[in-house]
N, C-alpha and C positions, 0 to 999 in steps of 0.2 A: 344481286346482293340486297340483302332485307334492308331500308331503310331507319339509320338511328334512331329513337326517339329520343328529344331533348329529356331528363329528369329535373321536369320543371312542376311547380306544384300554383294552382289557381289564387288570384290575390283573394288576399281575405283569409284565407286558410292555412292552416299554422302545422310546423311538423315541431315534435318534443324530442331529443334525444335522451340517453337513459337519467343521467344529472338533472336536466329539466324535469321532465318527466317525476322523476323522484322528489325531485324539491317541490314542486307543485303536490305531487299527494302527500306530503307530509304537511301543507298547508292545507287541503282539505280535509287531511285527518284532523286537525285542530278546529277546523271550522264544524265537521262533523259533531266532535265534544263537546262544545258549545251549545250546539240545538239540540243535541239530545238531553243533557243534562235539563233544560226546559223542557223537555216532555214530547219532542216533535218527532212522530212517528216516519218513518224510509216510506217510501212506495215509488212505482218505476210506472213512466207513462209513457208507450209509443213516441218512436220520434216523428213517425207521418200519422195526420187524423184526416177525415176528410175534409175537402176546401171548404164544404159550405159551416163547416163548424169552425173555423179560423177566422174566416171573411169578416169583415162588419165591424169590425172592433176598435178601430183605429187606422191612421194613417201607415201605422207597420202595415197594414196585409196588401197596401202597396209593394210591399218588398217580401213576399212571402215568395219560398222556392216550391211552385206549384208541379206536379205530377200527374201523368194521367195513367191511370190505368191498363192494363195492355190487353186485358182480357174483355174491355168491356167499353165501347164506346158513349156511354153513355153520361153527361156530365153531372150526376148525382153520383159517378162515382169517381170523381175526381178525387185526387187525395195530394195533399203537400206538408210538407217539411214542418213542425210546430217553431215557431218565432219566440215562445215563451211557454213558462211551464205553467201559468196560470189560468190562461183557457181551457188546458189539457185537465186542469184538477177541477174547473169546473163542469166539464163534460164527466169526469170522473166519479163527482159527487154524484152528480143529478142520476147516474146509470146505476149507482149505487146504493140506494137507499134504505135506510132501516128498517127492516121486517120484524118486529116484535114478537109474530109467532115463534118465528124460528131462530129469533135472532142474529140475525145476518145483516150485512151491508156495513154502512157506517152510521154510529151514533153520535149527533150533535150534541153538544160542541165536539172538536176536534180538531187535533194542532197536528198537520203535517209535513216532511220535507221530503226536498226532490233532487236528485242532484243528473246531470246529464246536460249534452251538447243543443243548443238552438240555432237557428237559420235564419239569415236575412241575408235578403239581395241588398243592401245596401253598399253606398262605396264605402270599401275599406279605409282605416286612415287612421292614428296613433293609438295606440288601445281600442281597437272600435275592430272586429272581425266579420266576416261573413257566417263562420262557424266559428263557435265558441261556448265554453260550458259556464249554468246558471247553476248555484245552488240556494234552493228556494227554502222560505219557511210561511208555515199559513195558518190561521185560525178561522178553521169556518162553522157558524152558529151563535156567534156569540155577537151583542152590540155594544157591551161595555167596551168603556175605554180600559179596563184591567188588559184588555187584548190585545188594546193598541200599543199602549203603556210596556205591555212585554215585549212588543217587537222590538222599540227603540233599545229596550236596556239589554235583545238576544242582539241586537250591531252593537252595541258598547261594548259587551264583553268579547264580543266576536274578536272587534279589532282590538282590547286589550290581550287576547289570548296571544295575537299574531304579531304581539310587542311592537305596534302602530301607538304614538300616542298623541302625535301633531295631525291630529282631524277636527272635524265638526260634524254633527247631527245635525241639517235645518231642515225645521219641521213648519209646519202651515197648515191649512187645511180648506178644505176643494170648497165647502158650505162658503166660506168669508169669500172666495172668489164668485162663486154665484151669486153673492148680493150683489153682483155688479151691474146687474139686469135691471135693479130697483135703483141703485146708488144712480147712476150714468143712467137709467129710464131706457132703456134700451126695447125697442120696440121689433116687431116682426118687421119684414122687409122682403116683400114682393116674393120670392119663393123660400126664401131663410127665416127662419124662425129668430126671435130673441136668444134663446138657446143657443142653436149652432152660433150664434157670433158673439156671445157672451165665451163661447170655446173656443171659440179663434181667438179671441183675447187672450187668453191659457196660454192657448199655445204660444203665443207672443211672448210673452210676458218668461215663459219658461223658456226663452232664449237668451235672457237678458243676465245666466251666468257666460255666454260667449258672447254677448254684441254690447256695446256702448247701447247709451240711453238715447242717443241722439236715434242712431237704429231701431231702436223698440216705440220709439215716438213716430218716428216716419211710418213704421208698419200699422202704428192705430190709427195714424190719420188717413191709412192710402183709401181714397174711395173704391168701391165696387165698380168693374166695368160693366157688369150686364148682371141679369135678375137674378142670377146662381151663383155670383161671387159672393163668400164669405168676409169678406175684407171690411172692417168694422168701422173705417170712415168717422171716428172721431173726432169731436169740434173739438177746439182748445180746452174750451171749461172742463169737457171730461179728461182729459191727459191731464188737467194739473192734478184734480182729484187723483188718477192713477199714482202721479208723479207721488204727492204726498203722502198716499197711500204706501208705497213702497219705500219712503226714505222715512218711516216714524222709526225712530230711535232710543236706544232703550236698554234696561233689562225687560226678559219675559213679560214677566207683569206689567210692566210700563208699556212696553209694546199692545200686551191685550187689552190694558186699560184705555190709550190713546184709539186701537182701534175699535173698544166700545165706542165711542165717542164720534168718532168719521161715519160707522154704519148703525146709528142709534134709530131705533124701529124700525129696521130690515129685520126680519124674524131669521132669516135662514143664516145670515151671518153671525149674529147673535148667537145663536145655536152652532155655530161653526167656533165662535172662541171659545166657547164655554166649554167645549168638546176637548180644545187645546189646552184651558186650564186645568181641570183634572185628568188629562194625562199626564200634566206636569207634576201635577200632586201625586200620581201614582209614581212617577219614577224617582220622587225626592226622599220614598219610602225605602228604596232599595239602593245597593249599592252602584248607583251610579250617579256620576259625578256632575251634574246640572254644565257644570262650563264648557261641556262637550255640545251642549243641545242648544241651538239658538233659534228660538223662531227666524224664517225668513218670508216674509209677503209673497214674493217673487218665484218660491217654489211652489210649481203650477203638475208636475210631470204631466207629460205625454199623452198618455194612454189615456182614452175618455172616460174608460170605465171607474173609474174613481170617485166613489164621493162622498170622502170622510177628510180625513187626518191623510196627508203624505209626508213622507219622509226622501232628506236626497243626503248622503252621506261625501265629503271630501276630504280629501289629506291636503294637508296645505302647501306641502311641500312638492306635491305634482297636480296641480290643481288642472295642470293642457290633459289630463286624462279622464276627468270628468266627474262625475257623480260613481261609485266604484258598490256600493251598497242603497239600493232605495227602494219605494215599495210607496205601499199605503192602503185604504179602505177602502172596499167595493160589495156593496153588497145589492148591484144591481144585475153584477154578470153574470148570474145563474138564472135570471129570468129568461135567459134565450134558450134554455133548455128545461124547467119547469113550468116557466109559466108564474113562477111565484119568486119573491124577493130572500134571499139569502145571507145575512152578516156577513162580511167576510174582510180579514184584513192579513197583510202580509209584505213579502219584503224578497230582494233577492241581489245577491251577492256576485256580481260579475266575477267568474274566476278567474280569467284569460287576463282581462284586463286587471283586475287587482295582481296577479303575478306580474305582469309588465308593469306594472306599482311600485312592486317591492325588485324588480328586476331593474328599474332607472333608478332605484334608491341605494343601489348594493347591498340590500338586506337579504340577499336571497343564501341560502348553504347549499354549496355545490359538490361540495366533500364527496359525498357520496357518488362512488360512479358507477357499484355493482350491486346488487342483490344479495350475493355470495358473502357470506363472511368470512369465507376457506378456500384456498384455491390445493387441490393434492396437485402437486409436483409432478409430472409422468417423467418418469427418468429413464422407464423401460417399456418398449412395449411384448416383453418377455411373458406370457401366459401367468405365469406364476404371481407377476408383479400388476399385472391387469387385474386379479382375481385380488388380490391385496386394496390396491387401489379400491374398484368395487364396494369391498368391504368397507373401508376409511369411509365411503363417502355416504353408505347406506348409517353407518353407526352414526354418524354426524346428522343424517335427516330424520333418526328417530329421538335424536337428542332435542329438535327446533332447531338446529345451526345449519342456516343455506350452504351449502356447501357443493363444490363442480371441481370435476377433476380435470389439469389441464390440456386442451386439445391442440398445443402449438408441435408442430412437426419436428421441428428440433429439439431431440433431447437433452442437448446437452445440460451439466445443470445451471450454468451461467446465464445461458438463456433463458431459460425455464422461469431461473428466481428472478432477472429484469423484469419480463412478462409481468409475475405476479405483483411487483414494484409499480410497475407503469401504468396497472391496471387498476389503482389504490384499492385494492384487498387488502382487509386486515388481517389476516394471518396465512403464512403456507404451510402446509403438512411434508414434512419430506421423507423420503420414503424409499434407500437407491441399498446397492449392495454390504456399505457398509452396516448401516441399520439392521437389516435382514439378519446380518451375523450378529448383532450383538440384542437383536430382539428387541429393539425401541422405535420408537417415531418420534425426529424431530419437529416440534411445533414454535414456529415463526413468528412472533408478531410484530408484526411490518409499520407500525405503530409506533411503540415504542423503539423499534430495535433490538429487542430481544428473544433471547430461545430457551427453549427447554426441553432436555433428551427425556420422554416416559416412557418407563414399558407400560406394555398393552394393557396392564391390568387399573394402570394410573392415567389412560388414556379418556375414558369417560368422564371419570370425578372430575378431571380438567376441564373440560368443556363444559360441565351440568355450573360448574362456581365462575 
């Protein structure tokens, strides 16, 4: 006897049934209109690229689902699963580039979006997948903050689109974090650069939306065990500077002004507020609402490649879910593939998890549970009445009305019409011997509760209004 297999599905990995499924694309339909209405062009980018173009990027390609080729032993052609859509578009660009003879490739500047599933090994755990779909948006060529300034207010309207209205925007930016080399004197260290543990600062510091302070203090002070720990080993005097650094209070401007004042003749920080001030000024121009957007010191994100303005987006009323929209400015990651520095700024929208958002919130519409907006009745399966049927349902899909006729065994029509009840269809077509004689179809709406006997000649108009 063939051994059962359990119908067990891998953590991390998520199944949608039709309700879901359907409630989710009508939240990416909405989120679609949003970025398009800003100008951001679709494009589709492989879900495996090769390893060595993934690699290097951060602590994700730790957790990247690596692949080996089957045809070819050789590890230049290793290939794994893309962790995010951002590498992939700048692999994209760089392969892509503008030809003025012929005009082809792409022309800088340029606003893109992407939508499609990423991969990480990582452990699964509240909102957090192994697989799970990103919907991305990008502006790459440009260095104004006009480009930064648009992302913030393309997640304003996003989540106002998706009738979200208890969130925050906190915005910051990577520049005022790297004065921190200068501010704290942060020196090289045996095979670590200033650099890398001015980044381990980041990354600390970017955990301090899940750890107490007391945690984020212990982590600056742990010393290094040996010559290739990164571990930043801070004296007191630099953690109070951190401490104060991160607890200045405020509006906006109080805040940029207090942190002129903390990194006064650090150039790179300087240039890092000033960056956040006129994005501020460009988004007070448009319709969005400044009490949504708070600066925060503390948002550091992740990813190294960053080094402009970031953005980390929260609902406050599921705040164990996390960051649900974020992004920000990078216009160093296309040097791994030209060779030359690239603007580039952008943002992306966990989809998976912003449904499990609005999925703990009860905001999600589950109403929907079929495609069909007709379900024909089968009352016979009498040649005659097949060939009828047919018809019904051919009329109805040149009309645009989904429409399937029904395949339950029992004809009776008691059952039939349960079926199409239990199935929340809005309408049934019915269609049995009585009708046949007096030349009509009754149409159902399962809805309302009501009907309506047409003949066939008043059967379209109905449908078309």
């Amino acid at each position: 006897m063939e051994r059962i297999i359990k119908p067990e599905r891998p953590a991390g990995f998520i199944d949608y049934n039709t309700e879901y499924f359907l409630a989710r694309e009508s939240m990416v339909n909405k989120i679609s209109k949003v970025f398009r209405s800003f100008g951001y062009n679709p494009i589709e980018t492989p879900l495996a690229e090769f390893l060595k173009t993934l690699v290097g990027t951060d602590e994700t390609s730790k957790n990247i689902f690596s692949l080996r080729s089957l045809n070819s032993s050789s590890g230049d052609d290793d290939i794994a699963l893309r962790f995010d859509h951002t590498v992939p578009f700048a692999r994209f660009l760089a392969a892509n580039p503008y030809n003025k003879e012929n005009q082809s490739g792409i022309k800088l500047p340029w606003r893109r979006s992407v939508y499609g599933p990423v991969f990480r090994g990582d452990t699964p755990q509240k909102g957090r997948f192994r697989q799970f779909y990103q919907f991305d948006i990008d502006v790459a060529g440009s260095s104004s903050m006009l480009a930064d300034a648009e992302i913030v207010a393309v997640i304003y309207n996003t989540l106002k689109e998706l009738s979200i209205s208890n969130f925050v925007i906190k915005v910051n930016n990577r520049k005022i974090l790297n004065g921190f080399i200068d501010l704290l004197n942060i020196k090289k260290r045996g095979e670590i650069s200033a650099n890398e543990i001015a980044m381990e600062i980041m990354r600390i510091l970017d955990k301090i939306q899940k750890n107490s302070w007391d945690i984020v203090k212990q982590e600056l002070a742990q010393k290094p065990v040996n010559k290739f720990d990164v571990s930043p080993g801070l004296i007191k005097e630099d953690i109070v500077k951190i401490e104060r650094f991160l607890r200045l209070q405020g509006s906006n401007d109080e805040k940029i002004t207090q942190c002129f004042s903390l990194f006064s003749g650090i150039k790179i920080a300087e240039d890092g507020l000033t960056e956040l001030r006129k994005m501020l000024e460009f988004l007070s121009c448009q319709t969005v609402d400044l009490d949504y957007v708070k600066i925060d010191f503390s948002v550091a994100r992740g990813l190294d490649y960053y080094t402009g303005p970031v953005f980390e987006t929260f609902i406050n009323s599921a705040l164990e879910f996390g960051s649900i929209f974020s992004g920000g400015r990078y216009d160093e990651l296309f040097s791994r593939f030209t060779g030359k520095k690239l603007p580039a700024v952008g943002a992306s929208i966990g989809v998976d998890r912003f449904f499990s958002v609005l999925n703990h919130l009860n905001l999600l519409n589950l109403k929907q549970k079929k495609v069909a907006d007709v379900i024909i009745l089968r009352l016979s399966d009498d040649d005659k009445f097949i060939q009828d049927y047919l018809f019904f349902a051919d009329s109805l899909r040149k009309l645009g009305v989904n429409a399937e006729i029904s395949l339950l065994e029992n004809k009776d029509f008691s059952a039939q019409f349960n079926f199409a009840i239990s199935q929340s269809y809005n309408y049934a077509l019915i269609f049995g011997e009585r009708e046949r004689e007096k030349n009509v179809v009754v149409i159902k709406d399962l809805i309302k509760r009501e009907q309506k006997e047409l003949k066939f000649s008043e059967f379209n108009n109905f449908f078309k209004s």
